[in-house]
C-alpha positions in Angstrom: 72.9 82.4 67.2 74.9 85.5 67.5 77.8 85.9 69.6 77.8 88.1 72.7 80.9 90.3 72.8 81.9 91.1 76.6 83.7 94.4 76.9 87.6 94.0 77.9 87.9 95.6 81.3 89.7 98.8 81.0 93.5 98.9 82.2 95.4 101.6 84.0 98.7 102.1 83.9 100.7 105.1 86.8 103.3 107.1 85.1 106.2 107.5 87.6 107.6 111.1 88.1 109.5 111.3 85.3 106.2 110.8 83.1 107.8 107.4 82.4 105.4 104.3 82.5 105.5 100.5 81.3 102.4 99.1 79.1 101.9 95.7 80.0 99.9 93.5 77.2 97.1 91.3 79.6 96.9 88.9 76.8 101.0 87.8 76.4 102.7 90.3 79.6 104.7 91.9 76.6 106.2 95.0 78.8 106.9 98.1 76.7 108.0 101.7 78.3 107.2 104.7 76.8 107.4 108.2 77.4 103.2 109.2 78.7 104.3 113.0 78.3 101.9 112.9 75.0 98.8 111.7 77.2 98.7 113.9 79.7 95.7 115.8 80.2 94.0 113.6 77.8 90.2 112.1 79.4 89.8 109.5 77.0 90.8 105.4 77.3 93.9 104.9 74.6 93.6 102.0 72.0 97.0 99.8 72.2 97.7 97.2 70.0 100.3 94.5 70.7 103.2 93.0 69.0 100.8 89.9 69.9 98.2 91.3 68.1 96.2 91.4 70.7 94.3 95.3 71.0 92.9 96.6 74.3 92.3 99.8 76.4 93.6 101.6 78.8 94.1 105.2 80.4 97.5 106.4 81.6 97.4 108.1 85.8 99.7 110.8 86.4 98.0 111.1 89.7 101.5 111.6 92.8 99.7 109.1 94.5 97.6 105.7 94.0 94.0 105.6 94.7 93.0 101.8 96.1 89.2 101.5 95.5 87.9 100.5 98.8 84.1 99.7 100.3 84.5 100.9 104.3 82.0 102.1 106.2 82.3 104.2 109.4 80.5 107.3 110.8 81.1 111.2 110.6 81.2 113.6 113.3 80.7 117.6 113.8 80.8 119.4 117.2 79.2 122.5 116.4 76.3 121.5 115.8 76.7 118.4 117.5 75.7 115.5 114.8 77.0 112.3 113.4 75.9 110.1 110.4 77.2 106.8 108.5 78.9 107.3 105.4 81.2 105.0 102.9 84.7 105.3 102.2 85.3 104.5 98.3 88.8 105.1 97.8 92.1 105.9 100.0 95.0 107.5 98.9 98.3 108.6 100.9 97.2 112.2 100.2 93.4 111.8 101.0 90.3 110.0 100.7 86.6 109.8 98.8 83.8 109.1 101.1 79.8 109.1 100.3 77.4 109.9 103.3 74.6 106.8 103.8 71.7 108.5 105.1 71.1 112.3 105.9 73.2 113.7 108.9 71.2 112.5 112.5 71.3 114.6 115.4 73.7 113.0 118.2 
């Protein structure tokens, strides 16, 4: 019987404002900071490998700051015209928000 190979879940790791961030192995916690200068702008997950030996993925933020995937619902307003709906926060940030509307806008 062949052996079914699960997919790693794919890490992220924030680079600080100095475009300093710490790589953290999630098979043996070996911490190792490096400079993420190289890996900004890049939209593709980076291979590491471990002094452990272990190998995984992960993609490097720069974002100024965190987004905390969220599942909140709530409704949406507008005075002119005057409706509301139901829509789904996904993510919250100190800067902003990502929401997804539920059902077309009802009249109120």
């Amino acid at each position: 019987m062949k052996e079914i190979k699960v997919e790693a879940p794919l890490l992220t790791f924030y680079a600080y404002t100095n475009n300093q961030t710490t790589i953290v192995c999630p098979s043996c916690d070996f911490e190792k900071k490096i400079d993420a200068t190289p890996y900004k702008g890049v939209n593709r997950a980076l291979k590491v490998k471990c002094i452990c030996g272990e190998v995984f993925r992960c993609v490097i933020e720069f974002r100024k700051c965190y987004r905390k995937k969220v599942n909140l619902s709530g409704e949406h307003f507008s005075e002119k015209p005057r409706k509301r709906g139901i829509l789904r926060v996904e993510e919250i940030s100190m800067e902003g928000l990502k929401f997804s509307s539920l059902d077309p806008v009802m009249s109120g």
